[in-house]
C-alpha angles and dihedrals in degrees: 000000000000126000112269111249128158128218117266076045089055090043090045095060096035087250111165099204133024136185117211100184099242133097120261123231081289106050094254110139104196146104111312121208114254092226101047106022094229128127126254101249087044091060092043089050100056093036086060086049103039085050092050089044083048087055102051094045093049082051098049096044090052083057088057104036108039099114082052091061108033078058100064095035084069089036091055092039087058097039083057084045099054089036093064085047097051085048109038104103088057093036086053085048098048090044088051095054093047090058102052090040083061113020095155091052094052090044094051097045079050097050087045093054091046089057100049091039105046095139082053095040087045088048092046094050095054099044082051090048091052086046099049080039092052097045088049094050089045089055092047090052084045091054096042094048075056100064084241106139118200 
């Protein structure tokens, strides 16, 4: 059992918590808080029932207010979307310079990813590969529609 204090003792020694030895308005004899007067399983217990009655009003209000936010959680998603337009052209440089300040970090990350992606990288490659194929086989048309022979 702790040792019986009352308050203006407790405040006088920057103490945080007391016990005084005798029950509070609801029975409870235990420790009180300096700064409330109430007693440690008073203070448990409203808490407990303040968080439950938080619960149920934040529930409540979502209810009420979902096409609100579900409003200015698309607001917010095009305002983030017109923001990195308006920015690209710094975000790409920033992005840039970040890159050649630190090349072997960016290759290693890279040849991490290529190792724990090979079904993506073997995909990417191939999609790269058609794409080189087909420009080639566009210029070559080109030429020949040209009369150049090669």
């Amino acid at each position: 059992m702790p040792e019986i204090i009352d308050r203006k003792m407790a405040i006088a020694l920057g103490m945080k918590r007391y016990f005084t030895g005798k029950p509070c308005c609801r029975g409870h004899v235990a420790e009180r808080i300096v700064s409330s007067s109430f007693c440690l399983d008073c203070d448990r217990e409203n808490r407990a029932l303040h968080r439950v009655s938080q619960r149920e009003y934040q529930r409540r209000w979502y209810l009420a207010n979902a096409e609100k936010i579900k409003e200015r959680s698309v607001s917010r998603i095009e305002y983030q979307r017109r923001w990195y337009l308006a920015n690209a052209e710094k975000i790409k440089e920033l992005s840039h310079t970040r890159y050649l300040n630190n090349p072997q970090k960016h290759a290693e990350r890279d040849r991490r990813w290529r190792q724990n992606n090979p079904e993506k990288n073997k995909a990417l490659r191939r999609k790269a590969n058609l794409k080189r194929y087909l420009k080639v086989k566009i210029a070559l048309k080109t030429l020949e529609t040209l009369g150049v022979k090669l």
